[in-house]
C-alpha positions in Angstrom: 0.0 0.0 0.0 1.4 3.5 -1.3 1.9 6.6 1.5 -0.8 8.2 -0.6 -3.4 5.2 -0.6 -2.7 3.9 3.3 -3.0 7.5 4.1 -6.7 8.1 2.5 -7.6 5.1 3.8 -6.5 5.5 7.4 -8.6 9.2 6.9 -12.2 7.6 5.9 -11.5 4.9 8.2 -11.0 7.6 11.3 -14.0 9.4 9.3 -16.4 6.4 8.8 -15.8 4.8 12.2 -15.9 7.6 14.8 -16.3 5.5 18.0 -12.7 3.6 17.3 -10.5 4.5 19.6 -7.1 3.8 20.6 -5.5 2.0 23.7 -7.1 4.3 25.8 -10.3 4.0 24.4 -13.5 2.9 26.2 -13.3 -0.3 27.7 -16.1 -2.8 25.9 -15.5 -1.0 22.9 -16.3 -3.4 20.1 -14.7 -1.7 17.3 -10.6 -2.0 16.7 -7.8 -0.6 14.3 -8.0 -3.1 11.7 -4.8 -5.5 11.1 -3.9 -2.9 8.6 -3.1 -0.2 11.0 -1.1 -1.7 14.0 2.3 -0.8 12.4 1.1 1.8 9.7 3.7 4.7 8.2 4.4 7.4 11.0 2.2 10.0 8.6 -1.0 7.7 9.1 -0.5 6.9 12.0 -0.5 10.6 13.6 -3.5 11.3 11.5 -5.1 8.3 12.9 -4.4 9.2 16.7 -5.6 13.1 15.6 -9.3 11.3 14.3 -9.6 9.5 17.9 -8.8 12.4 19.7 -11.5 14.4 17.6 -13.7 11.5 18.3 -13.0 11.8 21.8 -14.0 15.5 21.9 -17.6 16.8 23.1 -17.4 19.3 20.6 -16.7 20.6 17.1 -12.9 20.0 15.9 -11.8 19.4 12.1 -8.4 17.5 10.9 -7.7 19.2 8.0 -5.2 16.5 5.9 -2.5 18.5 3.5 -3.6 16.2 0.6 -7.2 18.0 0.7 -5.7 20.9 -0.6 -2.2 20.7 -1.6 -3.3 19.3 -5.0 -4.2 23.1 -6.1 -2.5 26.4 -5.6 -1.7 27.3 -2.4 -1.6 31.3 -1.9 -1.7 30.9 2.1 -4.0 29.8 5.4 -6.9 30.6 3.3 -6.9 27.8 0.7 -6.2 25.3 3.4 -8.9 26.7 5.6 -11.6 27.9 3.2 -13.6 24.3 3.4 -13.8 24.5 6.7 -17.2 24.9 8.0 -17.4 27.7 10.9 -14.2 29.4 9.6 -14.2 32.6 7.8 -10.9 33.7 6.3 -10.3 35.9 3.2 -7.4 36.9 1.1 -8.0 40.6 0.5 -6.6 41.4 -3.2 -5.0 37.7 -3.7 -2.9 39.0 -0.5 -0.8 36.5 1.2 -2.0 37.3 4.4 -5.5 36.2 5.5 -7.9 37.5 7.8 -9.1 34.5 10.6 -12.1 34.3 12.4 -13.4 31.3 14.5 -17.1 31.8 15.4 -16.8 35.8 15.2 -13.5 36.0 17.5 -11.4 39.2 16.6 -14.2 40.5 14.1 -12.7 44.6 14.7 -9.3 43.1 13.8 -8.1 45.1 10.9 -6.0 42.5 9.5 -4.8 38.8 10.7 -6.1 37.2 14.0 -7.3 37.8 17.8 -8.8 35.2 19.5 -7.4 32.5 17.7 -4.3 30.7 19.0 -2.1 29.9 15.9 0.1 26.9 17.1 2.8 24.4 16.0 2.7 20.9 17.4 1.0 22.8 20.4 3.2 25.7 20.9 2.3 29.1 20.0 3.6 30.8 16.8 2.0 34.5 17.5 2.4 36.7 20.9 1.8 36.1 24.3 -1.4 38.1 24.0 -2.6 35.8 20.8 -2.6 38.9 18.3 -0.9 36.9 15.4 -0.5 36.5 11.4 -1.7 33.7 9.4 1.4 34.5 7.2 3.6 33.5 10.2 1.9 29.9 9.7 3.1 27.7 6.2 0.0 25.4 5.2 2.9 23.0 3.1 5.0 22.3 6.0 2.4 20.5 8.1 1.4 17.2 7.7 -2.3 18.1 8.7 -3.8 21.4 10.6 -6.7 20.8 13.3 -8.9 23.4 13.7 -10.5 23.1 17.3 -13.2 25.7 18.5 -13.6 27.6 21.2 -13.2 25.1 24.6 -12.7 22.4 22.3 -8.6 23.7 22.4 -8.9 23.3 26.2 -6.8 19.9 25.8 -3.7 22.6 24.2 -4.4 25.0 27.3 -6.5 27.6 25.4 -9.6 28.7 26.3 -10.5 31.9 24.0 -14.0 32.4 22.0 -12.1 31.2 18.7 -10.1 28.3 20.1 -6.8 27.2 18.1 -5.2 26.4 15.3 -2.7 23.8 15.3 -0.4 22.6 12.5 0.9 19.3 13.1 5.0 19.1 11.5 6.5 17.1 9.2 9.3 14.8 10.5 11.9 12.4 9.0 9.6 9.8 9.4 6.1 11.6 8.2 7.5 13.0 4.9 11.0 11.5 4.2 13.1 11.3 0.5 12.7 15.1 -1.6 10.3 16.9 -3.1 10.4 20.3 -4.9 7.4 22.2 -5.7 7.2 25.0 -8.7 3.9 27.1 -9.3 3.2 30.0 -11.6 0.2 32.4 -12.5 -2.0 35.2 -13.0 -0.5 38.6 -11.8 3.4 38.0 -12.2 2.4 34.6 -9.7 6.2 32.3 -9.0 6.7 30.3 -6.6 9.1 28.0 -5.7 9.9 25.1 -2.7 12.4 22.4 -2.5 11.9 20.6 1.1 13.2 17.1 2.2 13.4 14.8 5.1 16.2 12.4 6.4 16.1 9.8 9.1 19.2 7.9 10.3 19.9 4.6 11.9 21.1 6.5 15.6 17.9 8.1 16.6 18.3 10.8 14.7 15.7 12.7 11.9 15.4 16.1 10.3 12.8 17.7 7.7 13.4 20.9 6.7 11.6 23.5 3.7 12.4 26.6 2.3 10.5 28.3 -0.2 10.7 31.6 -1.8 7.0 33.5 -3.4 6.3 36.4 -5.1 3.9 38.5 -7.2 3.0 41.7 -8.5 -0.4 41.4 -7.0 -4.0 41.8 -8.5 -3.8 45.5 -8.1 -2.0 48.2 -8.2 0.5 48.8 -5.2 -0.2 44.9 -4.1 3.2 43.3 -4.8 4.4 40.5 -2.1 7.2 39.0 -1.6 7.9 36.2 1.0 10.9 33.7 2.0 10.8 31.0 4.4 13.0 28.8 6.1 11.3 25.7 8.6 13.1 22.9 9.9 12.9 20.3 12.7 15.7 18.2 13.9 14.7 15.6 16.2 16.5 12.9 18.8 15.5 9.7 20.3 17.6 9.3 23.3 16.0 5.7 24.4 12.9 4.3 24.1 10.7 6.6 26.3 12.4 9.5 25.8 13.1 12.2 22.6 13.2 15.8 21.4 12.7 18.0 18.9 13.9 21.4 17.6 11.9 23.7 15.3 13.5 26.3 13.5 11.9 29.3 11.3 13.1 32.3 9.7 10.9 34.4 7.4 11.1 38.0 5.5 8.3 39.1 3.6 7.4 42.6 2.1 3.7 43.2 1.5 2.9 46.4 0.1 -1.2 47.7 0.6 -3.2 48.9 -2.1 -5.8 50.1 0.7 -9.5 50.2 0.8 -11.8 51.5 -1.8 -15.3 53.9 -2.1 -18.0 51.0 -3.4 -18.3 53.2 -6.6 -14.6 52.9 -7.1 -14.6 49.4 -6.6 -17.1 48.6 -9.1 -15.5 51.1 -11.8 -12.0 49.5 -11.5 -11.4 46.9 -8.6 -7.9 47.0 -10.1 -6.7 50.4 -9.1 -5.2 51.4 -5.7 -6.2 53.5 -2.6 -4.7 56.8 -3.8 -3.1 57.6 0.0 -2.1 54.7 0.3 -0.2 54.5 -3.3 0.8 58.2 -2.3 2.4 56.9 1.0 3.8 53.8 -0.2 1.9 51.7 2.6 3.4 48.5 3.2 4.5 46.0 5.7 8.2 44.5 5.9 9.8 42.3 8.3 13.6 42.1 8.9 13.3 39.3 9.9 10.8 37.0 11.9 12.1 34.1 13.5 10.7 31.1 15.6 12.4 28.9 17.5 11.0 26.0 19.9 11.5 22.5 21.1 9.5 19.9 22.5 11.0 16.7 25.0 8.4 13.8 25.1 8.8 11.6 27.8 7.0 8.0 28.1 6.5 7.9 32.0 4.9 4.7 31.2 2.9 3.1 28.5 -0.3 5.1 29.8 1.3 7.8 30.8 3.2 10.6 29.1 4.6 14.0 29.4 5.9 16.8 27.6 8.0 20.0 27.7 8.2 22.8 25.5 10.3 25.8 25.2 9.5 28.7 22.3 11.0 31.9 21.5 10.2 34.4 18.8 11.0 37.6 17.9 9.3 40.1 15.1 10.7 43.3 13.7 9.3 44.8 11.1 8.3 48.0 9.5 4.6 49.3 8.5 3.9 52.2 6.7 0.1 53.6 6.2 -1.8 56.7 5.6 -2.1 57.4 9.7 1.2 56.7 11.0 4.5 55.1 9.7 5.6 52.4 12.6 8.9 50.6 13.4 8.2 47.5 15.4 10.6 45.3 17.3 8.7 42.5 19.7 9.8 39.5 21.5 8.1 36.4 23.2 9.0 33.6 24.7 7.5 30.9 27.2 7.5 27.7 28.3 4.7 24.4 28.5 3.8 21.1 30.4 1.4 18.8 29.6 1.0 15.5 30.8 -1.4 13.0 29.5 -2.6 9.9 32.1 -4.9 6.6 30.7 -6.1 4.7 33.1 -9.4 3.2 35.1 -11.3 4.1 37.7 -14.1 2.1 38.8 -14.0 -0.4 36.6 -13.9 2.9 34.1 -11.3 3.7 31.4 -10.4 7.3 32.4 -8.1 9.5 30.4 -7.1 12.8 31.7 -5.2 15.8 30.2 -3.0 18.6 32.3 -1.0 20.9 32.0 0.3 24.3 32.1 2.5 27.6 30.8 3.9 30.9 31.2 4.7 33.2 28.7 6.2 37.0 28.4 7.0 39.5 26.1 8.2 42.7 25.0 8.0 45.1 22.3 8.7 48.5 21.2 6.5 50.8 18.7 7.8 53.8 17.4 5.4 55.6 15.3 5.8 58.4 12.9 3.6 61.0 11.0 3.2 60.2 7.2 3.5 63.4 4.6 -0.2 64.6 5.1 0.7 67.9 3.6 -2.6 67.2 1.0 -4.4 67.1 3.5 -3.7 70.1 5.6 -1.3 72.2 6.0 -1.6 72.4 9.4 -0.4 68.5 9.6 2.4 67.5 11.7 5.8 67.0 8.8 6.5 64.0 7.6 8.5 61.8 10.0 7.9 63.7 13.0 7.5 61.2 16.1 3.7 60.5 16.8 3.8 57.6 20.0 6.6 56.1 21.4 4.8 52.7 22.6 6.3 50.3 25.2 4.5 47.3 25.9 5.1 44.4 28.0 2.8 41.4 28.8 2.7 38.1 30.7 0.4 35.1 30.8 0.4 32.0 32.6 -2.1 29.1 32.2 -3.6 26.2 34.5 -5.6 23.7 32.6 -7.0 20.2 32.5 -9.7 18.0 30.8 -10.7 14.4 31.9 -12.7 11.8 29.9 -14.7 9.0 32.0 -16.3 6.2 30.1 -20.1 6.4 32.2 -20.9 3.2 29.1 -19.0 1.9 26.2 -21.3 4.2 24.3 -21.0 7.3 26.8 -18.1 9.3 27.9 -18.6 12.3 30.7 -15.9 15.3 29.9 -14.9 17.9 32.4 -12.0 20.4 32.6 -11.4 23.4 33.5 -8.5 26.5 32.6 -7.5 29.2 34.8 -5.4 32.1 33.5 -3.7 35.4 34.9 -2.6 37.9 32.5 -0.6 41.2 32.6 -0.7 44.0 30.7 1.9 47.2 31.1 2.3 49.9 28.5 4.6 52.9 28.8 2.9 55.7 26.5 4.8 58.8 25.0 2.4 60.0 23.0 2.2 63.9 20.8 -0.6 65.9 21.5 -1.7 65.6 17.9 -1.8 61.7 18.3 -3.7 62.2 21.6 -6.8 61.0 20.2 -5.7 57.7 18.7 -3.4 56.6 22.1 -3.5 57.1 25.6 -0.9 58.7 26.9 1.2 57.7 29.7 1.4 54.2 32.2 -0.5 51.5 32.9 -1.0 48.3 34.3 -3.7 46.1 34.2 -4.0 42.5 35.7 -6.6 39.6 34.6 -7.4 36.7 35.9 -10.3 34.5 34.6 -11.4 30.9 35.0 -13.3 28.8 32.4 -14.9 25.3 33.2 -16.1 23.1 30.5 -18.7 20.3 30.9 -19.3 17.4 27.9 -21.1 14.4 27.3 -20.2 12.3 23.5 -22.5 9.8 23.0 -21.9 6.8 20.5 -25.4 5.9 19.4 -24.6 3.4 16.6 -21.2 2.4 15.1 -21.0 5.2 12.8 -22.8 8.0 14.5 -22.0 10.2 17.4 -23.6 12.7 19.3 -22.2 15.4 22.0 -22.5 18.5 23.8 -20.8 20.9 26.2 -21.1 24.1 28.2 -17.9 26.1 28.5 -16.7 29.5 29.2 -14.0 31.5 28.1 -11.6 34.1 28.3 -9.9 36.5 26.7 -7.4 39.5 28.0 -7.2 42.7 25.7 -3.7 42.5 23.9 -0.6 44.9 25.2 -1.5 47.3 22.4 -5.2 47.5 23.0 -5.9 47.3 27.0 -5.0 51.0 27.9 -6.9 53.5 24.9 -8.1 57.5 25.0 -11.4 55.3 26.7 -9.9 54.0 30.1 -8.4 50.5 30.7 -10.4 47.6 29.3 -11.8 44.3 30.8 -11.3 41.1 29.6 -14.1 39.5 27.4 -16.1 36.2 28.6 -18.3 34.2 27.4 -20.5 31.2 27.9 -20.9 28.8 25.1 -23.5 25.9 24.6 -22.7 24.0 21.5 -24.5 20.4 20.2 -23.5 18.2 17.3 -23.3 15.4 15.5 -20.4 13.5 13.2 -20.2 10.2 11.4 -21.7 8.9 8.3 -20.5 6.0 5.2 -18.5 6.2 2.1 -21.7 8.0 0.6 -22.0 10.5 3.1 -20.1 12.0 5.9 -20.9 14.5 8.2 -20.0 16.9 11.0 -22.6 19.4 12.1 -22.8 21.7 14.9 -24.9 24.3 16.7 -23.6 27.2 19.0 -24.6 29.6 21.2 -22.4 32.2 22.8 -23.5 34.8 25.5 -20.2 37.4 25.4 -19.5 39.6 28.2 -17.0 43.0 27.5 -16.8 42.3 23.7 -13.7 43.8 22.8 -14.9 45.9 19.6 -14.1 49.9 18.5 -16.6 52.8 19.1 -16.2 56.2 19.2 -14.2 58.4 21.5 -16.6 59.7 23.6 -16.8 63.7 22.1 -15.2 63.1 19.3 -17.4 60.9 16.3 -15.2 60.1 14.0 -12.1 58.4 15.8 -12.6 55.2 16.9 -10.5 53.2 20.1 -10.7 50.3 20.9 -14.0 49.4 23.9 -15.9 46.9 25.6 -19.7 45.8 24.5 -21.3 44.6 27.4 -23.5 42.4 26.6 -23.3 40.5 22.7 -24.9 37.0 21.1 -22.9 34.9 18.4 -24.2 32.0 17.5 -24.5 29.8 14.6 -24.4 26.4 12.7 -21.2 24.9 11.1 -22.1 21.8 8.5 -19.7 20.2 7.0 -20.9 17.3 4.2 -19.1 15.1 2.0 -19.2 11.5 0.3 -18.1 9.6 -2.4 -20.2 8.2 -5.3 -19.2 5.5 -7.5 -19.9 6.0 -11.4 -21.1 2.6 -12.3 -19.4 1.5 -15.6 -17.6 4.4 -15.4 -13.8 3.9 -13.7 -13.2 5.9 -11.2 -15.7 7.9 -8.2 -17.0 11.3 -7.9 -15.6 13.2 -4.3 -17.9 16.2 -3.5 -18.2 18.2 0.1 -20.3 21.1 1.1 -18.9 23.3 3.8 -22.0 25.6 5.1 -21.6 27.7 7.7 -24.6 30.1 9.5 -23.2 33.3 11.1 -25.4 35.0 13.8 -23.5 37.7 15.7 -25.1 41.2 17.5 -25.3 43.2 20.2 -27.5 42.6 23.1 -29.9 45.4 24.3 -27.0 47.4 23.6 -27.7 51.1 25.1 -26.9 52.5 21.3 -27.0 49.7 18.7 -29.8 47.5 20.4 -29.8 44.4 19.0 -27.7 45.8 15.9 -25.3 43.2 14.2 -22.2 42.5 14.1 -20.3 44.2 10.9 -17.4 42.0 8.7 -18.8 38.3 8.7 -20.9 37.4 6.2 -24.4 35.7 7.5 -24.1 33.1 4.9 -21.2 31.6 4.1 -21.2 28.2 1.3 -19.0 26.2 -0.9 -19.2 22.9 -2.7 -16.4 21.3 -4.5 -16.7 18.2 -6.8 -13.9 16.3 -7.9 -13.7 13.7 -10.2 -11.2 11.4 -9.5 -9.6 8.2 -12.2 -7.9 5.6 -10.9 -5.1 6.4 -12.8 -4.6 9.3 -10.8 -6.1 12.3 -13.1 -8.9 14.6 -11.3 -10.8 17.7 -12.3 -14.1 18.9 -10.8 -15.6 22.6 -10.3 -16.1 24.6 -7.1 -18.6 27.0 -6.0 -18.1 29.7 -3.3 -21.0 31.5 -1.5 -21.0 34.6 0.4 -24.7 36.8 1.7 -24.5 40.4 2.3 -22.9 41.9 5.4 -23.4 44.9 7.4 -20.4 47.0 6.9 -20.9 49.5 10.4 -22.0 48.7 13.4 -25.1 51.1 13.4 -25.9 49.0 9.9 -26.1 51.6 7.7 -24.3 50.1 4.5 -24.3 46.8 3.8 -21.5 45.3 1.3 -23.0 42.9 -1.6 -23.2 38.8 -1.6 -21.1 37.4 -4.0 -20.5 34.2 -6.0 -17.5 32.6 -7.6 -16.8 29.3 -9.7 -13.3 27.6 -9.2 -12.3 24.6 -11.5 -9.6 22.2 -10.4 -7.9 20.0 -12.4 -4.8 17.5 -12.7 -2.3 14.4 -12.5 -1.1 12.3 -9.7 1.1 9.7 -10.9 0.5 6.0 -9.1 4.0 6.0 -7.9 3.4 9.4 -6.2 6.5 11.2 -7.8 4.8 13.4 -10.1 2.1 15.9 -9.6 0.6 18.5 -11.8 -2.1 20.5 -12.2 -3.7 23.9 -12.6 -6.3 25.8 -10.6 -8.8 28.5 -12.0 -10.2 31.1 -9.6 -13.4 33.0 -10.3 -13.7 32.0 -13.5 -16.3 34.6 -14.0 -14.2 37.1 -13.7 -16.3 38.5 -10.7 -16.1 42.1 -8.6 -16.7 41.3 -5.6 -16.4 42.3 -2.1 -14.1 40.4 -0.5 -13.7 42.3 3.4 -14.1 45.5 4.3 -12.6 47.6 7.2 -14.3 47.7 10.8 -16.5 50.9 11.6 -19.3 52.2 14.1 -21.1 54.7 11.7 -20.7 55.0 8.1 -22.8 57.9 7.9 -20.3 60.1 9.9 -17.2 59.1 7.6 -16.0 61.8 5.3 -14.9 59.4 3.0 -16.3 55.5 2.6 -12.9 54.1 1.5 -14.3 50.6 3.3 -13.8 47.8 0.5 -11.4 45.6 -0.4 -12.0 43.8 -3.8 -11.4 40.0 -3.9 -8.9 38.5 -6.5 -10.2 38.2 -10.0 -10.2 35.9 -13.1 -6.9 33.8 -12.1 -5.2 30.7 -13.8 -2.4 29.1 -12.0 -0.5 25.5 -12.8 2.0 23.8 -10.7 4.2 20.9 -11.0 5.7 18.7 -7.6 8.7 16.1 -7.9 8.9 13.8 -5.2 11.7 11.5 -4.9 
């Protein structure tokens, strides 16, 4: 059995049979790994454990495999996560950075995540205060990404409205020999990716990647470039004992075309925001770098622990139309967690634990742009606007524990404590006043969130569960003292109920939520002056939705070869509550409705082709809902060639083959009646064609 075939079988096995579970599993349990599996490749086996651990879960979680989407282009986060149901994440422009948002967490973020926990085999890749990037994450250099919601990321310590996402690495055992990857495209598109993995007779194994992208961007002023170096070396020092390092270094130079007026989108989506053109707005790191490591230690055969050590630092440069900002950060931290199997009562019992403690520190500098056209009153260009230093801390209590009540019934409790600091030294000019506080501050959190679950195996292949969980979520370093006061930290209680499981013929994983948020950390006004916006608490908000994610197989008869299709569906509710201005007002930036089907024809010679169709409703662009930015609809088409051997790959990927305008995000604000100008859109990419070729030896 090929990598390739044992693989997709060990995935619709995990998917088909959702009450398997592993050693641990509950005892009576009448389902087992097949023959097949007890000594499968390290790649299937991983994915296999990540399927049991889903299964395990009283809540929504998705294992995203790199085969479901490294078979097209891959422009960033967003293809990988864009059939996920109950994630929303957009590329504005073709941009290689993408907007993330798990169940409406960090829906005022201008640009990349809040709320969200980007990790790496469990550590985390953004700051201390989880304001992160999706470019700092690399989609290729995982061997599968799980996307776990809200409390559902308790059993990685994180306990945040959006929950986590979590790439899972490549080793010398999951992905070993060479392979090098070459794609090209619409818009000056080349990329490039040579990445290999060795394993040696002494314990020892490596994988490393580097790649190098760039393009001259759908618009004008939208060029990208991005290099990348990841690599992990890892150690086995005896049988219940190894390590591994991780490694990353990155530079990347995005420059920002800028919002548009709706008129001006429609007349040329094309063309660039003239201020930001006229300011050369753009973002450049010099560098990033990531490093961590990870010691697992088998305490016993039920009973494991492991240690992690991370430390990044970010400098980088931004440049926009309201300030020009030199940035130099650095975090670092440390992690336990220990998992135990065992019984009590007669019970199999499996509980997770752990903890961490991270810091950081960063410096903002931030200057005034040339806004000489418009006034001549303004500050002159490069004249200091806010010296900003920030520190912050964070250190995390968790645990989780799974007791088989039945074979068919498993009870789930855990709980996560946190306390958080947040210190900022503010020199601010009296110009910039309005913008940032000026001055010191400290602010200390401290929040616990329990979490209660029941999963319920009603047939072989069909599961039910439910939980109640709260979380909590500190203001960031930046954000926690503003022109407003010193913010609280936003809770909120979640209910969610699902179902997964299904055949061949259909899968599915569906899931209902309902959040009640406390101290919503959105913008509003400054309080006498409309117009500038800071950063503020909502007392009292709702999100809730469904997530439904569909897919089978269906065999053509006479015909060789099947047809693959999936439906990712996702139902976005989120408003205020009996807010004291906006009333039961929505929330602005998410669509309601978000869709998309792909079909995929598949021979057993290894060609494929099949269309895809992405949905989007209308969506309130302010929060007093105003405006309201258009729907849209785009057709994809996939096609091409995976060779039986699994050395050769090619194949080219069509985007909005329409040829489309459409909205793709638009920029956060409370009244879009008060703006002077409405400079809120950001156009989604256009007609594209890319093609790509991957050698694997």
């Amino acid at each position: 059995m090929t990598l390739r075939a044992s693989l997709v079988y060990s995935v619709l096995l995990a998917a088909i049979t959702p009450v398997q579970k592993t050693a641990w599993a509950q005892a009576g349990s009448a389902a087992e790994l097949p023959a097949v599996l007890v000594t499968p490749s390290a790649e299937v086996q991983a994915l296999s454990e990540a399927y049991a651990k889903r299964s395990a879960a009283p809540g929504h979680i998705s294992v995203i495999p790199i085969e479901s989407y490294s078979d097209g282009t891959v422009l960033g986060m967003s293809d990988a996560l864009s059939r996920t149901p109950g994630v929303y994440t957009q590329n504005p422009s073709g941009q290689i950075s993408a907007r993330i948002s798990i169940r409406g967490s960090g829906i005022t973020s201008p640009s990349g995540t809040r709320g969200v926990r980007l990790l790496r085999d469990g550590l985390p890749l953004g700051r201390t205060d989880d304001v992160g990037d999706s470019i700092y994450t690399d989609p290729l250099a995982a061997d599968f990404i799980e996307v776990l919601r809200g409390a559902n990321a308790m059993q990685y310590g994180v306990a945040t409205l959006g929950g986590a996402v979590n790439l899972v690495s490549p080793t010398g055992y999951t992905r070993s020999g060479f392979r090098a990857r070459l794609e090209g495209g619409a818009y000056g598109y080349k990329s490039g990716r040579l990445e290999g993995g060795w394993t040696g007779t002494d314990g020892w194994d490596a994988y490393a990647s580097v790649s190098s992208t760039r393009s001259d961007g759908y618009r004008a002023h939208s060029d990208y470039k991005l290099s990348r170096f990841y690599g992990n070396v890892g150690y086995q020092f005896s049988d219940v004992s190894k390590g591994r390092l991780h490694v990353t270094q990155e530079y990347y130079r995005v420059t920002m075309p800028g919002a548009l007026t709706y008129d001006q989108l429609q007349d040329d989506p094309q063309q660039a925001n003239a201020a930001s053109e006229m300011v050369d707005a753009h973002i450049r790191t010099t560098p990033r770098w990531h490093l961590a490591y990870v010691h697992d230690i088998a305490l016993s055969p039920d009973n494991t622990l492991a240690v992690g050590l991370f430390h990044t630092g970010t400098k980088f440069s931004s440049w926009g139309t309201a300030s020009q900002i030199n940035y130099d950060a650095i975090d670092y931290g440390m992690s336990l967690r220990q998992e135990i199997k065992s019984h009590w009562a007669g019970h199999d019992n499996r509980i997770v634990w752990g903890g961490s403690y991270s810091r950081g520190d960063d410096h903002n500098r931030s200057y005034w742009p040339d806004m000489s056209s418009v006034s001549p009153f303004a500050p002159p260009e490069g004249s200091p606007q806010a010296d900003l230093d920030t520190s912050r801390s964070q250190a995390e209590l968790f645990f989780e524990n799974h007791y088989a009540l039945t074979p068919a019934l498993t009870w789930v409790a855990g709980a996560q404590m946190v306390w958080a600091q947040r210190s900022t030294d503010n020199e601010v000019s009296p110009l910039a006043r309005s913008f940032f506080a000026n001055g010191q501050a400290t602010a200390r959190y401290k929040g616990f969130s329990p979490k209660l679950g029941l999963v319920w195996n009603s047939t072989p292949t069909t599961q039910w569960y439910a939980n109640l969980s709260r979380s909590f979520e500190p203001p960031s370093a930046v954000a926690f003292f503003s022109p407003d006061g010193i913010l609280d930290a936003q809770r909120a209680t979640t209910f969610e109920i699902g179902t997964r499981g299904g055949t061949d013929a259909l899968r599915w994983d569906v899931a209902l939520y309902h959040a009640k948020v406390r101290d919503e950390l959105i913008e509003t006004y400054l309080p006498g002056n409309v117009g500038i916006t800071v950063a503020h608490n909502a007392p009292r908000t709702i999100h809730q939705g469904l997530e439904a994610g569909l897919k089978g197989e269906v065999n053509l008869g006479t015909v060789p070869g099947r047809l693959e299709w999936a439906l990712a569906y996702t139902f976005n509710d989120f408003r205020f509550s009996d807010d004291s201005v906006y009333g039961n007002n929505a929330l602005p930036g998410i669509p309601r409705h978000v869709g998309r089907l792909d079909l995929i024809y598949r021979h057993p010679q290894g060609y494929y082709a099949g269309p895809g169709l992405e949905l989007g409703s209308g969506w309130d662009v302010d929060q007093a809902n105003t405006e309201q930015a258009p729907g849209y609809g785009l057709l994809h088409f996939r096609a091409g060639y995976d060779s039986p051997d699994e050395r050769f790959r090619l194949y080219i990927d069509m985007r909005n083959l329409l040829d489309k305008t459409y909205v793709a995000s638009t920029d956060y604000v409370v009244d879009a009646r008060k703006l002077a100008s409405k400079a809120l859109y950001t156009p989604g990419l256009g007609r594209s064609v890319f093609m790509g070729v991957e050698l694997t030896y």
